[in-house]
N, C-alpha and C positions, 0 to 999 in steps of 0.2 A: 190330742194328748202329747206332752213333751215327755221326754225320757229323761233324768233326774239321776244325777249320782248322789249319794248319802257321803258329806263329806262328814259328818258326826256329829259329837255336840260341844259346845262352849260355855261356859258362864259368864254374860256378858259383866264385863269390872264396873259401868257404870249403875246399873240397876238391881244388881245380884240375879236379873233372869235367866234362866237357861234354854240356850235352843239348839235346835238342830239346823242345822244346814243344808241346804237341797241343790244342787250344782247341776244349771241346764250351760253347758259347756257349752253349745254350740252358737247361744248367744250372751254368755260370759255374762251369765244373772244368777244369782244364789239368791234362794226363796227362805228365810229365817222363820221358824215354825216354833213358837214359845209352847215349852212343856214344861212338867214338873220332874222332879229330881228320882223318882222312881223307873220313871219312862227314861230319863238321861242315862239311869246307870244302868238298864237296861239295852240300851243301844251302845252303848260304850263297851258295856261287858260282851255282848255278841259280835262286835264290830273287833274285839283284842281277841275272839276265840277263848273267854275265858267262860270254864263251868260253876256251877256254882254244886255245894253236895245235893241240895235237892233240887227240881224245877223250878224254877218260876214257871208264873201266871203265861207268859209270850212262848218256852220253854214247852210247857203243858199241852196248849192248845197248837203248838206246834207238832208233836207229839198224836196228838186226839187226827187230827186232819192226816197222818203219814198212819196209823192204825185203821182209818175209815177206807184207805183209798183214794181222798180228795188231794188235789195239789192247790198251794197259792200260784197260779195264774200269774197273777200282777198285784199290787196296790196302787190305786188310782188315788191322787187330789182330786174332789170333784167341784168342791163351794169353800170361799172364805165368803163370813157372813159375821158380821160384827164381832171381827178381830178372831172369831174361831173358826180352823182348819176342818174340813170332811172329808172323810175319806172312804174307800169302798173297797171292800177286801173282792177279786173276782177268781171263783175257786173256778176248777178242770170240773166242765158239765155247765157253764155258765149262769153258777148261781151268786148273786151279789151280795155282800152283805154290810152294813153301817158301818163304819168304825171310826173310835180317835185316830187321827192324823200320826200321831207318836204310836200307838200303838200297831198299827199298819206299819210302819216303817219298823220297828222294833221285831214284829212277826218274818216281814221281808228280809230284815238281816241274818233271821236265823236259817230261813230257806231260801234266799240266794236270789230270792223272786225281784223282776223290776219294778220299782214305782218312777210312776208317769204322773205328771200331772198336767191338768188344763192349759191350756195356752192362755185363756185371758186370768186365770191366778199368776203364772209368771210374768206377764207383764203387767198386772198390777202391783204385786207385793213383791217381784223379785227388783234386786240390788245391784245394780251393773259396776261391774267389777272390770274398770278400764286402765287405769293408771299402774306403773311400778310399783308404788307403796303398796296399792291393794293387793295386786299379783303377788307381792312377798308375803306380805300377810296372809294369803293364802296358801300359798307354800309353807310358812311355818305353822300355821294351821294343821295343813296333813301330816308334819312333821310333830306337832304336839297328838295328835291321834294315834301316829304310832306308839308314842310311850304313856298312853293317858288310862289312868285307872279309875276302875267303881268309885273307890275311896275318894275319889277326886273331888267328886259329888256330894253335898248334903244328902241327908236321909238315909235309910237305913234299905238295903235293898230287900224283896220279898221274901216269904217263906215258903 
């Protein structure tokens, strides 16, 4: 398992998709994780410290796990399998459980937890990020996450 920073999320201009981006630094490959606009504004919102008045859904169950006693551990990438991401929430007492890809990372942002993911998902789906122009473009990438809102996003975020 690699260790992964959450650089955030983008809408890509050419497709209108939205993904997240997964940064294994240590061999300058960003792993692009297509999700939907609720999960975006979600990680965007946790990722700027913003609350919302009521919980969300990630919010909740974040919540539900600090009331039980459980900790998120990690979020693991485990399978990309035709075109979709899996992921494994692993809680304190080593118990595992399914999860979307987006949502595992949307959970980890709210409690601070690392996601790791597989070595052979990084070097299949991740994007080597060698040249200047990319290296800027990733700089202003982190530069756009600092000032980047819910709003930013399509859809309307949870109740």
């Amino acid at each position: 398992m690699v260790p992964m920073e959450i650089l955030g999320v983008r809408q890509q201009q050419r497709d209108q998709e939205i993904v997240v981006l997964l940064l294994d630094s240590a061999a300058d490959l960003a792993v692009p994780i297509v999700i939907g606009p609720r999960e975006a504004s979600a990680i965007a919102m946790a990722q700027a410290g913003l609350a919302t008045p009521r919980p969300m859904t990630h919010d909740l169950l974040r919540d539900v796990l600090a009331a039980v006693g459980v900790e998120l551990e990690r979020v693991e990438i485990v399978a990309l399998e035709g075109g979709i991401y899996f992921a494994e929430l692993v809680l304190s007492g080593g118990a595992r459980l399914d999860s979307r890809a987006s949502d595992a990372i949307a959970l980890a942002v709210r409690t601070g937890s690392p996601v790791l993911c597989s070595a052979e998902i990084v070097a299949l789906a991740g994007v080597e990020i060698v040249d200047v122009e990319q290296r800027e473009e990733m700089e202003k990438f982190r530069a756009f996450l600092d000032h980047v809102s819910p709003d930013d996003f399509s859809g309307p975020p949870g109740q």
